[in-house]
C-alpha positions, 0 to 999 in steps of 0.5 A: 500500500505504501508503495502504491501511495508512493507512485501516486503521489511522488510525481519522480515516480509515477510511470506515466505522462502527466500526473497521476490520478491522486496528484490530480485530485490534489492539484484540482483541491489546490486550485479550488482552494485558490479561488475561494480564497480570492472570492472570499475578499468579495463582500457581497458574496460572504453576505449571500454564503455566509456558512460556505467560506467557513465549511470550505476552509474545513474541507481544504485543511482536512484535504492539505492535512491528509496529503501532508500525513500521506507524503510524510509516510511515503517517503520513507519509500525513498532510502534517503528518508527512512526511519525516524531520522529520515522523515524529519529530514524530509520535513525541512525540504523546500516541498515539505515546508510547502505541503505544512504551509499550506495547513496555516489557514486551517491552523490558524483560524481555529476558533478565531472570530474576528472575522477581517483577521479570519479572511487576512489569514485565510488568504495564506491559502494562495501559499498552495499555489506553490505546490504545483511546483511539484506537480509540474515538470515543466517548471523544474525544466524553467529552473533548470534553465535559469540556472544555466543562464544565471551568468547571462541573466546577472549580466543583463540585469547589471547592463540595465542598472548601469543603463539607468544610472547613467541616465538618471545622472544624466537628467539630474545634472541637466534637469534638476534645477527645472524640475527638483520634485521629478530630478532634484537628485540621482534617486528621484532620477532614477525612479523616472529611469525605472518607469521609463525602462519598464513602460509604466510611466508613473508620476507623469515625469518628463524633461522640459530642456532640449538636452534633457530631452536628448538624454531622454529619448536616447535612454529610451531607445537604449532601453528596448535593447537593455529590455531585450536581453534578458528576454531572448537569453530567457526564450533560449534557456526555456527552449533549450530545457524543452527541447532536452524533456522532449528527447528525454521522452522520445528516448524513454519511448524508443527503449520501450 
């Protein structure tokens, strides 16, 4: 039985494609317990269901609790893990923590009845959004692939802090005493550099000088190119990690 419960639910182990029937039971109480969480906030909706927040956050923590239970005596199926010793080894694991994490509504609202502090920590709830990652394949493919790009990744980051900087100092010397309250010093400057590069605009700042207006619109431009670094390093890293789960998979099926 352990074994069996083994297979199900460790995603490593289970033969098949996709996920096993028990890891879909949980990915689909994990998605639900997302969206009560969300539609909980809406005041409207408390008042028309008044009851249903409350059994359902009894429903979801007996779910977490079971499956936190199950994966702790399963993992002993694991040599690493055996015996007493090895449990607790795997109780500090990242997903471990993640699986108690998402028990934290359930445990923390027991016999609490203010009902705005209930809601604030009912909310913890979209901490189980993080244990799809071990649900999923394809974002262990995406970390393995900013870890090879870390280097690349740094680097690109580093570029466009310089690129701001540079612009930010430049607006200060050239716009700061037209307008302080935007460009009176490199900081504010560099918020403006920060809105500018992300295209978010905030705060309406702009240079009124000619050559502020230079500066400016070179930044600008720099920008798209500062922007499209990490963006092509990431598509090749992510198309790389792909490319290697799909010769995996197509290997795997030649050998049977």
């Amino acid at each position: 039985m352990r074994r069996w419960l083994f297979v199900q639910l460790d995603a490593t182990a289970w033969p098949g494609s996709g996920l096993s029937l028990a890891n879909k039971l949980f990915a689909v109480t994990i998605f639900l317990a997302v969206a009560m969480a969300i539609l909980e906030t809406e005041p409207s909706y408390r008042a028309a269901v008044p009851n249903l927040f409350g059994v359902a956050e009894l429903f979801f923590g007996v779910m977490f609790g079971v499956e936190y239970a199950l994966r702790l005596w399963v993992a002993g199926e694991d040599p690493r893990y055996a015996g007493v010793a090895g449990r607790l080894r795997y109780a500090i694991l990242p997903v471990a923590l993640i699986d108690l994490l998402a028990l934290l509504p359930f445990l923390l609202t027991a016999g609490l009845q203010d009902a705005f502090l209930l809601r604030m920590v009912r909310l913890l709830r979209l901490l189980s959004l993080a244990k799809f990652g071990r649900y999923s394949r394809a974002l262990h493919n995406i970390f393995a692939a900013l870890r090879e790009r870390q280097y690349e990744l740094l680097m690109s980051l580093l570029a466009a802090f310089i690129v701001m900087l540079l612009a930010a100092t430049a607006l200060y010397y050239t716009e700061g005493s037209h307008s302080p309250e935007s460009f009176g010093s490199i900081p504010r400057a560099l918020w403006w550099g920060v809105a500018t590069m992300t295209k978010v605009g905030y705060g309406g700042a702009y240079p009124i000088t000619v050559l502020g207006k230079l500066f400016a619109g070179i930044f600008a431009i720099a920008a798209v190119g500062v922007i499209a670094m990490p963006t092509g390093i990431l598509a090749a890293a992510f198309s790389d990690a792909f490319q290697r789960e799909r010769e995996k998979a197509k290997r795997g099926q030649d050998d049977q």
